[in-house]
C-alpha positions in Angstrom: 53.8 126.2 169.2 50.4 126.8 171.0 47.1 124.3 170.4 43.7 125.0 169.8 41.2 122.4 169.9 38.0 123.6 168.3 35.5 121.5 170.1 32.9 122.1 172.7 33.3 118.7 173.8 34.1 117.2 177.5 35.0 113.5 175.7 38.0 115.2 173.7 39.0 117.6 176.5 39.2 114.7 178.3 41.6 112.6 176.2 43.9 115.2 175.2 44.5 116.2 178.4 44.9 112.3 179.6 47.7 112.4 177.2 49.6 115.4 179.0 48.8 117.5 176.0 48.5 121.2 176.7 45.8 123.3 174.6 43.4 126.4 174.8 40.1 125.7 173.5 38.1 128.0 171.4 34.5 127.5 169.7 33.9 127.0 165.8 30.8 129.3 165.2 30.4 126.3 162.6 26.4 125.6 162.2 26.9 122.1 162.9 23.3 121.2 161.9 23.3 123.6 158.8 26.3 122.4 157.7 25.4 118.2 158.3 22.1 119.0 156.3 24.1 120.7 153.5 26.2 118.3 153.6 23.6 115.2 153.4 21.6 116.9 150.7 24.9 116.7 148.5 25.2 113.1 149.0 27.7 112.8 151.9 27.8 109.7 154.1 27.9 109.5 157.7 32.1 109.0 157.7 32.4 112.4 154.8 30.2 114.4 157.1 32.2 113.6 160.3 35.2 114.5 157.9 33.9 117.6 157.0 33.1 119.0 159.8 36.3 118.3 161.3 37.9 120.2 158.9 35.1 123.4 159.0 35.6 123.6 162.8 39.8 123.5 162.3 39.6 126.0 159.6 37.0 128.2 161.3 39.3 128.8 164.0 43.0 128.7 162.4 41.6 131.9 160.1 41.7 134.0 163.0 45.0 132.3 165.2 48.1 131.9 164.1 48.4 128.1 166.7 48.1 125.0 165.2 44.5 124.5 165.7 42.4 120.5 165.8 38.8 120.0 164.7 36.6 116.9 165.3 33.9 115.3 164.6 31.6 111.5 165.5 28.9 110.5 163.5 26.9 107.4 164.4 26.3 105.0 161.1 23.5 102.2 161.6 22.3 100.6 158.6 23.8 102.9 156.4 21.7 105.9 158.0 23.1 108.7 160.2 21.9 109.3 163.2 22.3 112.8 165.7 21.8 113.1 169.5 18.5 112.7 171.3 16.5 115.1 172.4 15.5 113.2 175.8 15.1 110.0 178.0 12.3 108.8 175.9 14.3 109.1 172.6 17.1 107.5 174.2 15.1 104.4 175.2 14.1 104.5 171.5 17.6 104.7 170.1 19.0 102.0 172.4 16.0 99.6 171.2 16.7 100.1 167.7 20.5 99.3 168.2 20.0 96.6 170.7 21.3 93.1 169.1 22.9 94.7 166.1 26.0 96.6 164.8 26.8 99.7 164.2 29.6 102.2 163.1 31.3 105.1 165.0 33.2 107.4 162.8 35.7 109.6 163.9 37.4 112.6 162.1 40.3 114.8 163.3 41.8 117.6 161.1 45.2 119.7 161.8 44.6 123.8 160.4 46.9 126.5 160.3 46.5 129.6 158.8 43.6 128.7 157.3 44.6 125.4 155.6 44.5 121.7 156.3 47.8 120.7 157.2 46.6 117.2 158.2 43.4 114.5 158.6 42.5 111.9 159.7 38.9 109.0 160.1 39.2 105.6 162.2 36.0 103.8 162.2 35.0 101.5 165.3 32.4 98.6 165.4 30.4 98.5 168.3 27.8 95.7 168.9 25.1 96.0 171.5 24.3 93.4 173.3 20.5 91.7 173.3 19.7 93.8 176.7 16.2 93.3 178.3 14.0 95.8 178.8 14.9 95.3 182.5 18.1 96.1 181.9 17.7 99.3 179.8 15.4 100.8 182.5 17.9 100.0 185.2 21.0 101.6 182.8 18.6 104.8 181.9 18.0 105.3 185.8 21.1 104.9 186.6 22.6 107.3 183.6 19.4 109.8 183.6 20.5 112.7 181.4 24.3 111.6 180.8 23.3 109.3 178.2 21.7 112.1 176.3 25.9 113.2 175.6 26.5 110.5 172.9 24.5 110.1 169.8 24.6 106.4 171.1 23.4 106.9 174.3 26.2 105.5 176.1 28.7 106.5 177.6 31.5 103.6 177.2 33.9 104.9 180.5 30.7 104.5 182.4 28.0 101.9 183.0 28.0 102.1 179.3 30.3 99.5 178.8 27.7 96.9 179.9 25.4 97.4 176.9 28.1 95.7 174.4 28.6 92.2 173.7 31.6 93.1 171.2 33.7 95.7 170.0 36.1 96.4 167.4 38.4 99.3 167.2 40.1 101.7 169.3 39.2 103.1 172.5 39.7 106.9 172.0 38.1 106.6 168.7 35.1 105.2 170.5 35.3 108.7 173.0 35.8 111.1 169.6 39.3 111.9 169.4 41.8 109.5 167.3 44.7 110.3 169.6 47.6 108.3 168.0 48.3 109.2 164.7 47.2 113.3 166.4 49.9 112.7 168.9 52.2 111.7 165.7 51.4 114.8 164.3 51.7 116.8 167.5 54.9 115.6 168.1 56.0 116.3 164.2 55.2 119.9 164.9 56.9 120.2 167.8 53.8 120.8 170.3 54.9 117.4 171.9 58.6 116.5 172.6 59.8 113.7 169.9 
């Protein structure tokens, strides 16, 4: 059986084929900021709009292939808020101010479609902590990212220099980059895209 991953992103590319896992790649179509503002004026949270947009970007594509098609999606959680990707370097200083010396929550959804159905899902949640950086510092890690940071809704990229802006963090590593890859490469292997 053939795979589809449904994402435009390098992050997820990047992991699955890590893993030695073969797959085309096709785009959604799915609005993603139509959809995240429908979704937040019906009352979802940051985790049930990285959910649901998983599954929209699966199910958008498995209508028109017959493969075993994955969807996903990150949302950043701080303070019970959701936050998107910055526009620029300025922004970026911004967000990395506001998170500096506090918490905050990286949710990550993956979704299995075929034919048109959800066949499969899944959400792992990471805790990151930033450091208390100086101003220094962020100036330094800004020049030294220029516009890669702008990739991440956190403004980090944690393979990179990125790593260096944490002073703890608590979950798993390819949650942190947007792809689950465990319990997908369970599934992947249940469905016979992966040798048992």
């Amino acid at each position: 059986m053939s795979l589809v991953l449904a994402s435009k992103s390098v992050a997820r590319r990047a992991v699955l084929q890590g893993a030695g896992v073969a797959f085309d790649i096709a785009g959604s179509g799915v609005d993603e900021d139509a959809a995240k503002a429908a979704l937040l004026a019906d009352g979802a949270g940051p985790r049930g709009v990285a959910e649901a947009l998983a599954e929209m970007k699966a199910l958008a594509v498995s209508r028109a292939r017959p493969d075993l098609v994955i969807g996903a999606d990150q949302t950043l959680e701080f303070e019970g808020r959701l936050y998107d990707k910055v526009e620029g370097l300025a922004d970026a200083r911004a967000r990395l101010k506001t998170l500096r010396g506090k918490p905050h929550r990286l949710h990550s959804a993956v979704a299995a479609a075929r034919g048109g159905a959800v066949i499969w899902r899944e959400t792992v949640s990471a805790t990151l902590t930033m450091r208390d950086f100086s101003d220094g510092f962020l100036e330094d890690y800004l020049a030294a990212e220029g516009e890669a940071a702008l990739g991440s809704v956190g403004c980090y990229r944690l393979e990179a220099v990125g790593a260096q802006l944490f002073a703890a963090i608590e979950g798993d590593y390819f949650t942190i980059l947007g792809l689950p890859l465990m319990g997908l490469l369970d599934l992947l292997r249940r469905e016979r895209v992966l040798a048992a």
